[in-house]
TISEMI-871699 format. One record per residue (C-alpha): x, y, z. Coordinates in steps of 0.25 Angstrom, whole numbers, plus 2048, in hexadecimal, padded with zeros to 3 digits. Example, Ala and Ser with C-alpha at 12.3 -4.5 7.8 and 13.67 -1.06 7.14 Angstrom:
BEGIN
<site u="831" v="7EE" w="81F"/>
<site u="837" v="7FC" w="81D"/>
***
This chain:
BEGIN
<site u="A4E" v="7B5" w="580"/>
<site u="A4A" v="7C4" w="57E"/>
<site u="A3E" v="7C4" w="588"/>
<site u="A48" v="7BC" w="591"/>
<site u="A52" v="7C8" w="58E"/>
<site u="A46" v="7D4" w="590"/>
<site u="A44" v="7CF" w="59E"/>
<site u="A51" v="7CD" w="5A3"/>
<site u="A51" v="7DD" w="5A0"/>
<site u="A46" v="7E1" w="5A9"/>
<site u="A48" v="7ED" w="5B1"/>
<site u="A40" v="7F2" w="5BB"/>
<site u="A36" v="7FD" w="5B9"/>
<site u="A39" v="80C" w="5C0"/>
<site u="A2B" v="80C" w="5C7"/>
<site u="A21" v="7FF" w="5CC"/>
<site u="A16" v="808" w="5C1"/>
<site u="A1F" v="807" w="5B5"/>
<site u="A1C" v="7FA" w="5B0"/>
<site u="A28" v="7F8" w="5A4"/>
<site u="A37" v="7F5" w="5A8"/>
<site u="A41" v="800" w="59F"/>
<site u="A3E" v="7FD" w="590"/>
<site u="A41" v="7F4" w="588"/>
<site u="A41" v="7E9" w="592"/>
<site u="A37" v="7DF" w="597"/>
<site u="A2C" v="7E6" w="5A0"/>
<site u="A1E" v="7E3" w="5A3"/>
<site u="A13" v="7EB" w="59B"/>
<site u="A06" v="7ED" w="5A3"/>
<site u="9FA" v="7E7" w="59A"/>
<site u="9EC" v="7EF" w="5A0"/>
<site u="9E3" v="7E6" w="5A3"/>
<site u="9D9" v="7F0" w="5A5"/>
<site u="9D6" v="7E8" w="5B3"/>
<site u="9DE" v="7EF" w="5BE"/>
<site u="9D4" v="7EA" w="5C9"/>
<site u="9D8" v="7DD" w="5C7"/>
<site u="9E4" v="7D5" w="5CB"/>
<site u="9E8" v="7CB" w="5C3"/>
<site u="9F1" v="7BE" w="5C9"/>
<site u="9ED" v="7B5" w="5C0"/>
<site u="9F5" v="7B6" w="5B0"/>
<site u="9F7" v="7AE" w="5A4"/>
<site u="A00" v="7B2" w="597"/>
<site u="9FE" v="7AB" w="58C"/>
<site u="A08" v="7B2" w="584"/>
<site u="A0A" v="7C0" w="580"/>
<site u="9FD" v="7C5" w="57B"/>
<site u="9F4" v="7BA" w="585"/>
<site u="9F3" v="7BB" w="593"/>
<site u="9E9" v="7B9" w="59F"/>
<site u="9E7" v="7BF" w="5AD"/>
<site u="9DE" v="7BC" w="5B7"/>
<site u="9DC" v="7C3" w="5C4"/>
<site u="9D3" v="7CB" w="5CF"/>
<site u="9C4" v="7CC" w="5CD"/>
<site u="9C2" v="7BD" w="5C3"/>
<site u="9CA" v="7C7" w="5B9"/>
<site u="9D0" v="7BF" w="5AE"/>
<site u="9D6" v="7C9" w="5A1"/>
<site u="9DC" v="7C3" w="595"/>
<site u="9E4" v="7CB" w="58B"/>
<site u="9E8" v="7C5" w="57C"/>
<site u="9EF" v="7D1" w="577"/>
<site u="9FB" v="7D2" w="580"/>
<site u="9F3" v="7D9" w="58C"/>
<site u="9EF" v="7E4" w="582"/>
<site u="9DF" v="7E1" w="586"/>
<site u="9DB" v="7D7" w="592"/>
<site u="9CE" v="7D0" w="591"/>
<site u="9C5" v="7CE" w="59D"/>
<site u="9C3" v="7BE" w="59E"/>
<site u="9BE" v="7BE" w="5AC"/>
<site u="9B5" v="7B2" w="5AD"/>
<site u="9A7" v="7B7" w="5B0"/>
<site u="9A3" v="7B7" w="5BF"/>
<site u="9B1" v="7B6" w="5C3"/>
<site u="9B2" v="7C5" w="5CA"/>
<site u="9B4" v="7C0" w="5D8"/>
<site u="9BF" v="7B6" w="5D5"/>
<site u="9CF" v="7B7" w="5D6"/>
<site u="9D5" v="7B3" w="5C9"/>
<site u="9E4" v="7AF" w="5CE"/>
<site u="9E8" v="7A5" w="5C2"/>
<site u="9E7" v="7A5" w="5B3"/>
<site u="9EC" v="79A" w="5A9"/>
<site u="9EB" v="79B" w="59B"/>
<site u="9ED" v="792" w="591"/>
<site u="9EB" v="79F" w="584"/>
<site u="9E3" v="7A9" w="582"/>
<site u="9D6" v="7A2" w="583"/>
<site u="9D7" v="798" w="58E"/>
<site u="9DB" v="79A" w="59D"/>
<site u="9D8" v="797" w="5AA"/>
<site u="9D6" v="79E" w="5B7"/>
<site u="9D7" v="79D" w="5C6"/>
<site u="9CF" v="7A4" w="5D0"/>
<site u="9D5" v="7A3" w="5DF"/>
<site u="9CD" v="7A4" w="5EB"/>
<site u="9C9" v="79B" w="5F6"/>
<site u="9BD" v="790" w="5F4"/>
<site u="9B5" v="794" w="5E5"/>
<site u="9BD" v="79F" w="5E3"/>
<site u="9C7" v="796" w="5DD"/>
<site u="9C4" v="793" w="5CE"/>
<site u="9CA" v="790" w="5C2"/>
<site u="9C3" v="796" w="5B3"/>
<site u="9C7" v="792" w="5A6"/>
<site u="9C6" v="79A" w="598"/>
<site u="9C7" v="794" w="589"/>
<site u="9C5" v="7A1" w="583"/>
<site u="9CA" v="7AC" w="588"/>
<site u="9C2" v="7B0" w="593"/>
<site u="9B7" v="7AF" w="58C"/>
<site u="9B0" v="7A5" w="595"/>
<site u="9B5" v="79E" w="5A1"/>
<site u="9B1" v="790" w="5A8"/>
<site u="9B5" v="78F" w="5B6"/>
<site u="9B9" v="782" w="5B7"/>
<site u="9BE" v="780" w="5C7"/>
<site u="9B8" v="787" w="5D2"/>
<site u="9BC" v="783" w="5E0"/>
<site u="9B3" v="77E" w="5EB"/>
<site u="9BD" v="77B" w="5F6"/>
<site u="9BE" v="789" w="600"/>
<site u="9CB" v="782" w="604"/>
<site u="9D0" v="785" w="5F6"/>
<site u="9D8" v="791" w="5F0"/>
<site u="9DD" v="78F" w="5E3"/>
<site u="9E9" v="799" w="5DF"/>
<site u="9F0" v="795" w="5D1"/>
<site u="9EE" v="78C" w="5C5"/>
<site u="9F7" v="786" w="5BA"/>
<site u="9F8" v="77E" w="5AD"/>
<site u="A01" v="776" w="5A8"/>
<site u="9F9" v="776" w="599"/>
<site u="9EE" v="77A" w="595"/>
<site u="9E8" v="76D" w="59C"/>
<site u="9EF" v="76A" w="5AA"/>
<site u="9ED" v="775" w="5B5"/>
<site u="9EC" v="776" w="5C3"/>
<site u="9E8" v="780" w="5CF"/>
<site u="9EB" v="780" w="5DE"/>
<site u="9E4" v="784" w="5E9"/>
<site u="9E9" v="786" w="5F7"/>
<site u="9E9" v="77C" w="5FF"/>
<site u="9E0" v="775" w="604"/>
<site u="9DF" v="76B" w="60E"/>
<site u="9EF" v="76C" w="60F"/>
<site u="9F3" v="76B" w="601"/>
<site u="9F2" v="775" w="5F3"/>
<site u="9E6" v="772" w="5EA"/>
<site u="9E9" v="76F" w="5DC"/>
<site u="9DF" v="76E" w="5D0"/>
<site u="9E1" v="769" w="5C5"/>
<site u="9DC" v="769" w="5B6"/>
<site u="9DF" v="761" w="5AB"/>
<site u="9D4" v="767" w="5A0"/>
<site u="9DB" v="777" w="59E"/>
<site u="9D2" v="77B" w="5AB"/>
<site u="9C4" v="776" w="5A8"/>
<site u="9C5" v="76E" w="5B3"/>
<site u="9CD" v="76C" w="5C1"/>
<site u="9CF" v="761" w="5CB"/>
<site u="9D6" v="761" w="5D9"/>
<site u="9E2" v="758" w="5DA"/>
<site u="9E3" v="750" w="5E5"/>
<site u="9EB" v="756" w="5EF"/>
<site u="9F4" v="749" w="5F3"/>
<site u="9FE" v="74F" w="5EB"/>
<site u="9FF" v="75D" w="5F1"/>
<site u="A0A" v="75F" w="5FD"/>
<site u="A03" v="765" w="609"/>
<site u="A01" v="771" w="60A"/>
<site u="A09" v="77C" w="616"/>
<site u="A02" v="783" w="61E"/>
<site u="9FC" v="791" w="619"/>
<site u="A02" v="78C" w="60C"/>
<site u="9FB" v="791" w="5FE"/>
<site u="9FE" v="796" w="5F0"/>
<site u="9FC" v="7A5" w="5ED"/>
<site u="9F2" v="7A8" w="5E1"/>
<site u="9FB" v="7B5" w="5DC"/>
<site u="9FF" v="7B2" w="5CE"/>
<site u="9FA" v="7A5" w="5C9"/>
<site u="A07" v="79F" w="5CB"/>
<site u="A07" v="799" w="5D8"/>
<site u="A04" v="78B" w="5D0"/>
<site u="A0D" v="789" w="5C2"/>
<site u="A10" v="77F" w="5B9"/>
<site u="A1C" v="77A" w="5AF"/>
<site u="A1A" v="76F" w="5A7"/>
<site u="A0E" v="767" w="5A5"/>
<site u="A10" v="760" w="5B4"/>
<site u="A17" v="76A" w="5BD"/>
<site u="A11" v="773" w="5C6"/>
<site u="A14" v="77B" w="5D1"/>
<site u="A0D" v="783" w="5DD"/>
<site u="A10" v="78D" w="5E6"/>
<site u="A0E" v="791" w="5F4"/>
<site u="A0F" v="79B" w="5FF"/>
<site u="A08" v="79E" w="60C"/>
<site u="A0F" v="794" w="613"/>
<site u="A1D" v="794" w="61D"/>
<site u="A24" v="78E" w="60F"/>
<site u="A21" v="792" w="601"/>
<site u="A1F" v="785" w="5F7"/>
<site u="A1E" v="782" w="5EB"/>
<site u="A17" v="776" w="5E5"/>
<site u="A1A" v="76E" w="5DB"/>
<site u="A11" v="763" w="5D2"/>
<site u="A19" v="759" w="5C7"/>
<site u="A0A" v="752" w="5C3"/>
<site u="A01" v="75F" w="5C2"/>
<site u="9FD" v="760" w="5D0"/>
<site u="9FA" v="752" w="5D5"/>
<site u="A08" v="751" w="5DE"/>
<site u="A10" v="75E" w="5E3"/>
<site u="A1C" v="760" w="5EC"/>
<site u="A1E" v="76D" w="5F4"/>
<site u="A2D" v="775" w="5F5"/>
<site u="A2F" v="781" w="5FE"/>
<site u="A35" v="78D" w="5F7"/>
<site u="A3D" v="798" w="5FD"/>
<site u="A32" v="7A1" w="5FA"/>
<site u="A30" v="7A9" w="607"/>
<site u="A21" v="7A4" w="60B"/>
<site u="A1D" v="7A2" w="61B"/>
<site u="A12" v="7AB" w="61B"/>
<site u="A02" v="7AA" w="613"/>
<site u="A08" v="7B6" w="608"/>
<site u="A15" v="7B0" w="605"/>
<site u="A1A" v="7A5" w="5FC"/>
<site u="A1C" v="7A1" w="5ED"/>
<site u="A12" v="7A9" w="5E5"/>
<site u="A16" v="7A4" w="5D7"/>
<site u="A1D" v="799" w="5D0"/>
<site u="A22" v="799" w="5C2"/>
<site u="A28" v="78C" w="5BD"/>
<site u="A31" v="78C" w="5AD"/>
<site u="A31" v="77E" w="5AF"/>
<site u="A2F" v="771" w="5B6"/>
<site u="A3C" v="775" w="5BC"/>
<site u="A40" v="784" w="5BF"/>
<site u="A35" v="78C" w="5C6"/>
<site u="A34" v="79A" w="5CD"/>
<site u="A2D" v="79D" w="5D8"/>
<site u="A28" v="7AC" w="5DE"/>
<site u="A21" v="7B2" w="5EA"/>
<site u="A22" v="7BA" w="5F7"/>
<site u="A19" v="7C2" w="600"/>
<site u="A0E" v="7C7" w="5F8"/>
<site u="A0B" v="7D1" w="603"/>
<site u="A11" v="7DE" w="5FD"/>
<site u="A16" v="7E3" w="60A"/>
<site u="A1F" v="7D7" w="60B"/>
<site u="A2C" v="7D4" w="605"/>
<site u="A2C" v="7C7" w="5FE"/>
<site u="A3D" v="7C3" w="5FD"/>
<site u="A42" v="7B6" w="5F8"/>
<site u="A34" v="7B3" w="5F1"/>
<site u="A37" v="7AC" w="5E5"/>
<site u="A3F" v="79D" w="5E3"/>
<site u="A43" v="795" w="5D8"/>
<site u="A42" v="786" w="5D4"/>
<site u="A4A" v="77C" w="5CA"/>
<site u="A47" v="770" w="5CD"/>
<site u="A36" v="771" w="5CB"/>
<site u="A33" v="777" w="5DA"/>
<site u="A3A" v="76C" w="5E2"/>
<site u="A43" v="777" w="5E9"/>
<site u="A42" v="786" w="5E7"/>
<site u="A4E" v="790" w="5E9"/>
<site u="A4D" v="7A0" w="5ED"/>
<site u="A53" v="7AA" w="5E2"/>
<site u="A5F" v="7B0" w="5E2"/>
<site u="A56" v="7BE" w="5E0"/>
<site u="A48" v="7BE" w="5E1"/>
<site u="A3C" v="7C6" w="5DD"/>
<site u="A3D" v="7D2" w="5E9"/>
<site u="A2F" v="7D0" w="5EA"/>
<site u="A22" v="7C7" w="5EC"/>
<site u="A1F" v="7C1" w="5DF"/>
<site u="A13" v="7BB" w="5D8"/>
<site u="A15" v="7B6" w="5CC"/>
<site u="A21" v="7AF" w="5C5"/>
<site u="A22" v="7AB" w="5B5"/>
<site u="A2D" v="7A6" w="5AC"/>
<site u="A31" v="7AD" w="59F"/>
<site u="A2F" v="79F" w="596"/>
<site u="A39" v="799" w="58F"/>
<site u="A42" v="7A1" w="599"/>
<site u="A4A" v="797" w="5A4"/>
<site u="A4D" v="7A4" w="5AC"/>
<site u="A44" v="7AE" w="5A9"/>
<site u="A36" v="7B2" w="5B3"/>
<site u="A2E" v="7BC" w="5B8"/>
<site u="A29" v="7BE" w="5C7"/>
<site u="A1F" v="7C8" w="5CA"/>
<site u="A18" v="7CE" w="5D5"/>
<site u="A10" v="7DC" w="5DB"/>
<site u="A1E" v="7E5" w="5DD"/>
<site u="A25" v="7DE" w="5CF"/>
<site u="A2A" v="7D5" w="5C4"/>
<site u="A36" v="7CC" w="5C6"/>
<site u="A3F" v="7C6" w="5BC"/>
<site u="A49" v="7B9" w="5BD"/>
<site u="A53" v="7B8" w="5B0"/>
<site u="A5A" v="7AB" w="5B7"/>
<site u="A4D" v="7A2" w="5BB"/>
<site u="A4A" v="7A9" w="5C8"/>
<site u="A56" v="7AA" w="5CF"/>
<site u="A55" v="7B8" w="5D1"/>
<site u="A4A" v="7C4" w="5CD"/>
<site u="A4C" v="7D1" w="5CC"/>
<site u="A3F" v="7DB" w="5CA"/>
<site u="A3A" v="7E1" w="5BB"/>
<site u="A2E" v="7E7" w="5BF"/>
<site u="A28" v="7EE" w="5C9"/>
<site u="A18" v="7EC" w="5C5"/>
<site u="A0F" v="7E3" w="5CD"/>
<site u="A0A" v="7D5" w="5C8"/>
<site u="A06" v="7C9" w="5CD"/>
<site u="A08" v="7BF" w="5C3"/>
<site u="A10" v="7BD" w="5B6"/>
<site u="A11" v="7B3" w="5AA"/>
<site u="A17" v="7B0" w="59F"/>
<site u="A13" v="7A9" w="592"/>
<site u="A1A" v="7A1" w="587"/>
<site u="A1C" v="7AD" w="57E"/>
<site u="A24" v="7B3" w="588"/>
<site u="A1B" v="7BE" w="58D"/>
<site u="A18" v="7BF" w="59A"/>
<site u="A0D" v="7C6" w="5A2"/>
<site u="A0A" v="7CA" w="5AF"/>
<site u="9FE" v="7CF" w="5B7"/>
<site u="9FB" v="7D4" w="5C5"/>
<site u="9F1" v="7E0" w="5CD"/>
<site u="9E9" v="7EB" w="5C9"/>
<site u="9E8" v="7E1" w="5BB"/>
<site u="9F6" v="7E3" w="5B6"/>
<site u="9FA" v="7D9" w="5AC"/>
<site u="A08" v="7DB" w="5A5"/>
<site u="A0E" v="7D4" w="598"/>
<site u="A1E" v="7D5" w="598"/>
<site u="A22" v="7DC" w="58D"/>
<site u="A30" v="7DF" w="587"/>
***
């Protein structure tokens, strides 16, 4: 596949300011978003010419002509809010996450563009945190709190995100101590399939990850290898191809500290999870598949882009730019997005 092919030829740029690898292969092409004061964690590509980002400030941008102009969608009286998550569903319906503890946490909902929101969960329990939130169509979705009273909080929707319920937490496994998910990239809850669903965690003397079979109701935990012992360490990002083979990513996100062995892989849905051979050298946020690829992904993160050509056994750095999330759509295109409101669309 030639896109397969492009970023198995990725080279690593001269300086962390030059944004292209040598030409003629793959590199990332800075999109101006004309929003440096905002940080935006929270992405969605729809394809090549559509894509969403969401970030610092209850900023949300949409662009439909391949980053080329981005559109301020910001719900209205959202300025003190975090946008961490964005899904969307197409150019014109999406659905974001604010993080924060008690009614900081809130979920908005578009169904045309930006044009007008309806927040349609906001939460009322101070022992909540919501970090992530996932779809697995355009009807069935979840989010996840931290925990509380021992065990994650997962919400549910079943109508495109007009309207959540909490599950009940029977189902949950408790929780560790000082254990918790890291809203960083909108990836530390995913999906495969129309049941399957993951969650990860950090914080805690193990890094987890969490796995649901029946979209959230029951779960079993797995420790990783990811190093994790300490509130700013553990699994950052999941990315899954499948019900099966899933990556996962993480570190230290203090930038004074080193973040070795911080990735793992899984082939059997999450049940056990195995260190690579070579991972990223580096604390890493974000993590997406090249689709239809069973061995291509992306990992990304402040000091770099990683790449895997044999399904995350072993990364080797293609970029040297920060970002702290990444995604790819159908089309093949992938974007990514991260501080001082850079947003990047991969381009050969």
């Amino acid at each position: 596949m030639a896109c397969v092919a492009a970023l198995a030829a990725l080279t690593v740029p001269a300086t962390a300011e030059e944004a292209a690898p040598a030409r003629g292969g793959a590199h990332w092409a800075e999109k101006d978003t004309g929003a440096p004061q905002v940080r935006f964690r929270g992405l969605a590509a729809v394809d090549r010419r559509t894509a969403w980002l969401a970030g610092t400030g209850g900023t949300v941008l949409r662009t439909t002509d391949g980053g080329g102009n981005w559109r301020n969608v910001s719900p209205p009286g959202a300025a003190d809010l975090q946008f961490r998550d964005v899904e969307a569903f197409d150019g014109r319906r999406a659905v974001v996450l604010a993080i924060g503890e008690g009614e900081a946490s809130r979920v908005y909902r578009t169904d045309d563009g930006g044009t007008t929101w309806t927040e349609s969960f906001r939460n009322t329990d101070p022992k909540a945190f919501y970090d992530c939130l996932t779809f697995f169509d355009h009807r069935h979705g979840l989010a996840m709190s931290d925990p509380v009273d021992g065990r994650f909080r997962i919400l549910s929707t079943g109508d495109g995100g007009r309207s959540w319920r909490v599950l009940p937490s029977s189902g949950m496994p408790e929780a560790l101590d000082g254990e918790a998910g890291f809203a960083a990239s909108g990836q530390c809850l995913v999906t495969a399939g129309p049941r399957d669903v993951w969650l990860a965690t950090g914080g805690a003397a193990r890094a987890r990850v969490l796995h649901s079979a029946d979209r959230g109701r029951t779960w079993t935990a797995a420790d990783t290898p990811v190093p994790a012992g300490d509130p700013a360490k553990g699994v950052f990002a999941l990315a899954f191809r499948d019900r099966f083979h899933g990556l996962a990513v993480g570190g230290d996100y203090r930038p004074e500290q080193a973040s070795p062995r911080a990735a793992a892989v899984t082939t059997d849905g999450g049940r056990t999870w195995r260190p690579v051979t070579t991972p990223p050298p580096a604390y890493r946020s974000g993590a997406a598949w090249l689709p239809h690829s069973r061995t291509t992904a992306l990992a990304v993160g402040p000091t770099g882009t990683d790449l895997t050509t044999d399904g995350g056994r072993s990364w080797r750095t293609v970029d040297t730019g920060s970002y702290d999330t990444v995604a790819c759509a159908p089309d093949l295109s992938c974007w990514a997005a991260g501080e001082k409101g850079r947003a990047a669309r991969l381009e050969r």
